[in-house]
C-alpha positions in Angstrom: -9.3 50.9 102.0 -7.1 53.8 100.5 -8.7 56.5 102.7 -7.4 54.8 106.7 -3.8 54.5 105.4 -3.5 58.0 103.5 -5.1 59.2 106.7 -2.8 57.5 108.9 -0.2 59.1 106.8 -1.6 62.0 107.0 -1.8 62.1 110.6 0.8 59.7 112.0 3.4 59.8 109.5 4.8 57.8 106.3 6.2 55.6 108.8 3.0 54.6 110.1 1.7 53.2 106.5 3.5 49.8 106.3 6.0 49.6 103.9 4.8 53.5 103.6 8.8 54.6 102.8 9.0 51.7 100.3 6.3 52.6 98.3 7.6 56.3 98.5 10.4 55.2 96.6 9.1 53.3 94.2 6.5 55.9 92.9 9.8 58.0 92.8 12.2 55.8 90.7 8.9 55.2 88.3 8.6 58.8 87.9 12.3 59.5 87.0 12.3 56.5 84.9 9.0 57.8 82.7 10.5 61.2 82.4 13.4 59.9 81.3 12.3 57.8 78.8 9.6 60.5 77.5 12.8 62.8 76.9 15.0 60.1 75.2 11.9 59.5 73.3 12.0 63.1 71.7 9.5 65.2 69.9 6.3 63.7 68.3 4.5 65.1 65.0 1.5 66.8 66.1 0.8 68.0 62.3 -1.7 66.2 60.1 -2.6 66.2 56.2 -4.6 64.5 53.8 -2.5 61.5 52.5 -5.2 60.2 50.5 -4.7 59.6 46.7 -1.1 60.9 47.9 1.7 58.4 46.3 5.1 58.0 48.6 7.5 55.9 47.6 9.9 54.8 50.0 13.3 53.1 50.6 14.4 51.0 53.3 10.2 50.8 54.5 10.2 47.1 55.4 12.3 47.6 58.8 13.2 50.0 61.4 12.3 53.9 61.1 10.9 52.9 57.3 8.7 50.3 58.1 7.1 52.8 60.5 6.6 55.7 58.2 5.0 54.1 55.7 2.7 52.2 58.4 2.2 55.9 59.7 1.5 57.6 56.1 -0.6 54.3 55.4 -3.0 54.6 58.1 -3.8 57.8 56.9 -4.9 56.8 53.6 -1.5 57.4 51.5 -1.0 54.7 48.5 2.7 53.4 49.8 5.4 51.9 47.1 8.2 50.2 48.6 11.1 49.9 47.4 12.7 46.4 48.4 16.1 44.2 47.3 13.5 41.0 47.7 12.2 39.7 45.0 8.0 40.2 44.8 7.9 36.5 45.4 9.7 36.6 48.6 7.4 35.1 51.3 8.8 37.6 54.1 7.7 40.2 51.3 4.3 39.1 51.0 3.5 38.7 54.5 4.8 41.8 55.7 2.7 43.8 52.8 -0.2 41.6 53.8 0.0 42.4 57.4 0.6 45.8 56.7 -2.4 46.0 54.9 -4.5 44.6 57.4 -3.1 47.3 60.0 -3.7 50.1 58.4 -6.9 49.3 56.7 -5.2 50.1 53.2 -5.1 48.3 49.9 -3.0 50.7 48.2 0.7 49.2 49.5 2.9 47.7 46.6 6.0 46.7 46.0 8.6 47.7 43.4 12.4 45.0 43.1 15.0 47.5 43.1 18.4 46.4 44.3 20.1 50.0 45.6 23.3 48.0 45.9 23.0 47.9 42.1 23.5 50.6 39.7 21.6 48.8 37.0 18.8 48.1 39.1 18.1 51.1 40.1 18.5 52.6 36.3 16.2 49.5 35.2 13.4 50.5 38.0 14.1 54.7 37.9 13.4 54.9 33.9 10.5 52.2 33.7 9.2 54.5 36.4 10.1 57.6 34.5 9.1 56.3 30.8 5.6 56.6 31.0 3.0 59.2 29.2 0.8 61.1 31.0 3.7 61.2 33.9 3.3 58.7 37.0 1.8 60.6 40.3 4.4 61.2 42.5 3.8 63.1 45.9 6.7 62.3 48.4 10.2 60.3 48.2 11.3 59.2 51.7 14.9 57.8 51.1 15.4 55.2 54.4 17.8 52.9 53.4 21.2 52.7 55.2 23.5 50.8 56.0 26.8 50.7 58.3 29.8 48.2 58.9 30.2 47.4 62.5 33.0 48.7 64.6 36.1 46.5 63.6 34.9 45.4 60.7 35.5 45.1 57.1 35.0 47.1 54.2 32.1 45.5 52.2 31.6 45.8 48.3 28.9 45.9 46.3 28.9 44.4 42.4 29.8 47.8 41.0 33.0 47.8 43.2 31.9 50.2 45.6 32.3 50.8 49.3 28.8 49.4 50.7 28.6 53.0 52.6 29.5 54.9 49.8 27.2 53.2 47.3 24.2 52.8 49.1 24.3 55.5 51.5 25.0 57.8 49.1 25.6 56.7 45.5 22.0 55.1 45.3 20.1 57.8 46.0 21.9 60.2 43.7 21.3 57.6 40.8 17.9 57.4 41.6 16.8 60.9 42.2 19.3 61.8 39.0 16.9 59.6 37.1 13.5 60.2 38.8 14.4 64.3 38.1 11.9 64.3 35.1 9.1 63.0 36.8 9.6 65.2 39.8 9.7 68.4 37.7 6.6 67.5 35.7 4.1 66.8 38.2 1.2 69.3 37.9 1.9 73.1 39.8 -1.0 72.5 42.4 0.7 69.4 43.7 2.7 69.3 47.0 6.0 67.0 45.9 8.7 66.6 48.7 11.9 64.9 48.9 12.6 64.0 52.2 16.3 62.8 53.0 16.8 60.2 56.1 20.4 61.6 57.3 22.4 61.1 60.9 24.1 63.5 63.3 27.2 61.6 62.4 28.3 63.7 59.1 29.6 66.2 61.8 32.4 63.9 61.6 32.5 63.3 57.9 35.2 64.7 55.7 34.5 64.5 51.7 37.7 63.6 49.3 39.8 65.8 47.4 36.7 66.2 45.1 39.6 69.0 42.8 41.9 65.9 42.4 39.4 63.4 42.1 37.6 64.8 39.1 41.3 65.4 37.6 42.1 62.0 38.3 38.6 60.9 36.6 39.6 63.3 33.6 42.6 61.7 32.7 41.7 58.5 33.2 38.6 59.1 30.7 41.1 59.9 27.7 43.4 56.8 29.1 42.2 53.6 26.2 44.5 51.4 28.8 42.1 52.5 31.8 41.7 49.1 34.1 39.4 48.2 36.6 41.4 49.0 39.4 41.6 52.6 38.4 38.1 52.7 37.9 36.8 52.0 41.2 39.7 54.3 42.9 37.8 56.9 40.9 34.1 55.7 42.0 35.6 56.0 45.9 38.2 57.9 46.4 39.6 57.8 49.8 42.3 59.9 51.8 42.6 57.4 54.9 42.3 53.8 55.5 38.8 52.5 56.0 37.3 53.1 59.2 33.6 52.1 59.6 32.9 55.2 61.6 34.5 57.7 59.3 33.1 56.0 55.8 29.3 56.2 57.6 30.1 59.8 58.1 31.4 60.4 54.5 28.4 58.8 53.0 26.2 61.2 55.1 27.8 64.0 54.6 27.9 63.8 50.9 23.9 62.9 50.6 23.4 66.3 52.3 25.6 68.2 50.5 23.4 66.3 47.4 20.6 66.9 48.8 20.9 70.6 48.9 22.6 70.7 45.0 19.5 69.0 44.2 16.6 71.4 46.0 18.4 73.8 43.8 19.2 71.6 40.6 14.9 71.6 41.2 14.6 75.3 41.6 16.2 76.2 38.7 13.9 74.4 36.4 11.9 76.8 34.2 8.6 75.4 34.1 6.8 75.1 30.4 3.9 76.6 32.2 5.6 79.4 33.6 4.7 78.0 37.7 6.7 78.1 40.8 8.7 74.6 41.2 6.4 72.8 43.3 9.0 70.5 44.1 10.8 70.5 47.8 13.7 68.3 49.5 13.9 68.4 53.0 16.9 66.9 55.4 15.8 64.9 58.5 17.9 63.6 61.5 16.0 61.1 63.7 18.1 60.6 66.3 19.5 57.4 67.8 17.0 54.5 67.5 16.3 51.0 68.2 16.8 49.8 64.5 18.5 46.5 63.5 21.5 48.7 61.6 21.3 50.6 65.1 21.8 46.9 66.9 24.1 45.9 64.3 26.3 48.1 65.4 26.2 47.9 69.1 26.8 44.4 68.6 29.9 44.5 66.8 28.2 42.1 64.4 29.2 39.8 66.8 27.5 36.9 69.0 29.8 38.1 72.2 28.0 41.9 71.0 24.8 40.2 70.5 25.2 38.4 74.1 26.4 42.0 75.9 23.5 43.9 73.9 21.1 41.5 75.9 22.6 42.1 79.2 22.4 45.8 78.4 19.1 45.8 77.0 17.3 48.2 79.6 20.0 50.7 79.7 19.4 50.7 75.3 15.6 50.4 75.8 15.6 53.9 78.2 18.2 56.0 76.0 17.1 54.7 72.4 14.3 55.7 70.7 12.0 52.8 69.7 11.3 53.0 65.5 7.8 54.5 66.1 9.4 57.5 68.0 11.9 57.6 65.4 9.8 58.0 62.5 7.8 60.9 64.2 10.3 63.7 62.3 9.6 62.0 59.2 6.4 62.3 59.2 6.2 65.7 60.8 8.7 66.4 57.4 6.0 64.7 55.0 2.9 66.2 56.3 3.3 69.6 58.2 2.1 72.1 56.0 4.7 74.7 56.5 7.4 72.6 54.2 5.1 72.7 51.5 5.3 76.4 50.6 8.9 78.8 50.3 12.0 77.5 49.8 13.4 73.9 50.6 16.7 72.8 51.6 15.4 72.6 55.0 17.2 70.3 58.1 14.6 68.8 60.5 15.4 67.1 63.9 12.8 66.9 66.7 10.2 68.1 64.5 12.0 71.6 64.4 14.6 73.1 61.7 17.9 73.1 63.0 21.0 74.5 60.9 23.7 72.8 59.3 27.1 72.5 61.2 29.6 71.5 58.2 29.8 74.4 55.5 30.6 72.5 52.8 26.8 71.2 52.7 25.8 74.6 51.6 29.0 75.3 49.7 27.9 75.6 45.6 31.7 74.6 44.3 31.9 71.6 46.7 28.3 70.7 45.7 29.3 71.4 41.5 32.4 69.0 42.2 30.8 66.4 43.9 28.1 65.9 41.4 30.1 66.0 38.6 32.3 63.4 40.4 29.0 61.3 41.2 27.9 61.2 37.1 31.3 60.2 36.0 31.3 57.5 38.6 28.1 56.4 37.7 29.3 56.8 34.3 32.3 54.4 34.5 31.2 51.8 36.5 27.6 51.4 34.7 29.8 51.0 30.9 32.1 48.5 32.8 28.8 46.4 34.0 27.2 47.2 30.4 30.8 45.4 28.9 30.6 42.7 31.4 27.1 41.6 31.1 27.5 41.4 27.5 30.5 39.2 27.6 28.7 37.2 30.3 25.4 36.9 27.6 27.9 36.1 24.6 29.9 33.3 26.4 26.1 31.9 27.6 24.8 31.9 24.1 28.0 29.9 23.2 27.3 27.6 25.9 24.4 27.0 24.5 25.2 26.8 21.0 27.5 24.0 22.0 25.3 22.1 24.0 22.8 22.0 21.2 25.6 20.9 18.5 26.6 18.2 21.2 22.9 16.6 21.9 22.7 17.2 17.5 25.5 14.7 17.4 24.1 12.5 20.1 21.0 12.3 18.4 22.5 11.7 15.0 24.9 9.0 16.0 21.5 7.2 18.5 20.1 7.4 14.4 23.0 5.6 12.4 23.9 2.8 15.4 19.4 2.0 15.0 20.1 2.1 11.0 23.1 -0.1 11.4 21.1 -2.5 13.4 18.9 -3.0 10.4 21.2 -5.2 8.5 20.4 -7.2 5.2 19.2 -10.5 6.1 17.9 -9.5 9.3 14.7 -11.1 9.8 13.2 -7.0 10.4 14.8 -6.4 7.1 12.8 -9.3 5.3 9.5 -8.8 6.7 9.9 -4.9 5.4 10.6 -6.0 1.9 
């Protein structure tokens, strides 16, 4: 059937094929719209390694980009530990661990409660982690979570009194890592540990605080006995503009890679007991824009009316967004290519190639010495505060309870003297006792 037409195309023209011109066009606009796609898409890892008996841990891995690297480093026999704000009781949890498991043909994927909103979840979950003899394996750290207020919206808090950008974003995994350093510097010389940062073109536009005035700000408030809570969290985020939800985002990414690089060489400079190389590497990773629900969140406004035009708009998102698969692809070239397991870290990855950094500040040793000190006596501040207010909140519970027992003791005791009073003299119960 093909071979009269294409001969009397051949021969005769396109014109003489019916709807020959048509069909033309067609084949066309599908071609454009592949190649299109296939660049939007961007680079994918071509590098393998053996992930078994290899433990990741990783934030933000039930959604988006995270779910998909640890689905990717689980198929290929890695033991995954997610880190998750639901409880291990969650049913959401437990199906999507389930399922996962049944995808990738792997047992090993567990879940650990930590709440990165939370400094005193994370210290509860880092030194349980940490406080164990021989050390816990450790491989790879793939830090995920994110988060971003919408366009228009609102600054968000979390319980420490932090901006939710600030504190997750960035706060969280400085706590975390601070914590996890021990483990990461005593894993065994032979083993391939990397650090692997989840970061955004964005922090082009980021602009750090006044980290010189801060930490004298933080100073003086320290030897201040009248210190109050507003000062405190002025001191945990300081800002030099009104909130903006495009310009905090870009703050908070901008200071995790200006971390991330203090801590590749907080690593470095670790003299092993065994006299070894540090075997430990961090490594910065752009994915590009993709399809994730933060990603939608935003488009959307975190509105319905967003929500409604996101619909309408869907193909033109669905041609120029990556979809989470193609977004992870970086990350796992970063966790498994061989080349970032040997030299020096501190390296920036986007399309599964090193690209340089753009701010100087990243790569600037006083603005990284400034900002980590800031970071620890944030931390510092704002985890005594929660110490002082948990134990007030455990003191007024155990009164609470105190009272309630001495209430029912006095129920109980006046139910006893009204049945005793009932028992009078020459009451027939009182007779037949005698």
């Amino acid at each position: 059937m093909p071979i009269p037409f294409a001969a009397a195309g051949l021969f005769n023209g396109i014109s003489a094929i019916p709807f020959g011109w048509t069909a033309v066009k067609a084949v066309i606009w599908v071609a454009v719209l592949v190649l299109l796609k296939r660049y939007f898409n961007g680079a994918s890892n071509t590098s393998e390694r053996v992930m078994h008996s290899k433990v990741v841990m990783i934030t933000g891995g039930t959604s988006g980009i995270g779910a998909e690297v640890a689905r990717g480093l689980a198929t290929r026999g890695a033991q995954i530990v997610l880190l998750t704000q639901q409880p291990l009781s969650d049913p959401f949890l437990v199906d999507f661990i389930m399922d996962m498991r049944a995808q990738t043909n792997n047992e090993l994927i567990t879940a650990e409660s930590v709440d990165l909103a939370s400094l005193h979840s994370i210290r509860l979950f880092a030194t349980k982690w940490v406080d164990n003899a021989p050390p816990r394996r450790i491989d790879t750290i793939i830090l995920c979570a994110d988060t971003r207020t919408p366009s228009g919206g609102k600054a968000s808090i979390t319980e420490d009194g932090l901006e939710s950008s600030w504190g997750l974003n960035y706060l969280a995994n400085f706590h975390l890592l601070s914590i996890l350093s021990p483990a990461l510097r005593a894993q065994p010389p032979d083993r391939d540990v990397r650090i692997v940062f989840g970061t955004c073109s964005s922090y082009m536009g980021g602009t750090l605080p006044d980290l010189g005035l801060s930490q004298e700000s933080s100073e003086k408030g320290a030897k201040s006995k009248s210190k109050s809570k507003s000062k405190q969290q002025a001191a945990a985020a300081p800002k030099q503009a009104p909130f903006t939800p495009s310009s905090a985002y870009a703050t908070s990414k901008l200071a995790v890679m200006t971390f991330a690089s203090a801590f590749q060489k907080h690593l470095a400079a670790y003299a092993r007991p065994d006299k070894k190389p540090m075997n430990s590497r961090v490594i910065l990773v752009d994915p590009g824009w993709t399809r994730t629900p933060g990603m939608r969140r935003y488009l959307t406004f975190g509105s319905l009316w967003g929500l409604a035009l996101y619909l309408v708009m869907w193909p033109f998102w669905w041609l120029v967004l990556k979809g989470p698969e193609h977004g992870a692809q970086t990350f796992l070239y970063a966790a498994m290519d061989e080349h970032y397991g040997r030299g020096e870290g501190g390296r920036f990855l986007k399309e599964c190639r090193e690209v340089k950094f753009v701010k100087p500040e990243i790569e600037d040793e006083e603005v990284q010495k400034k900002l980590w000190e800031l970071s620890e006596n944030t931390i510092q501040a704002l985890e005594k505060e929660a110490a002082l207010r948990r134990a007030k909140e455990k003191k007024e519970k155990e009164l609470k309870n105190d009272a309630e027992k001495k209430n029912e003791g006095k129920t109980d005791a006046s139910a006893t003297t009204s049945g005793n009073d009932g028992k009078t003299a020459g009451s027939r119960r009182t007779k037949k006792a005698s």
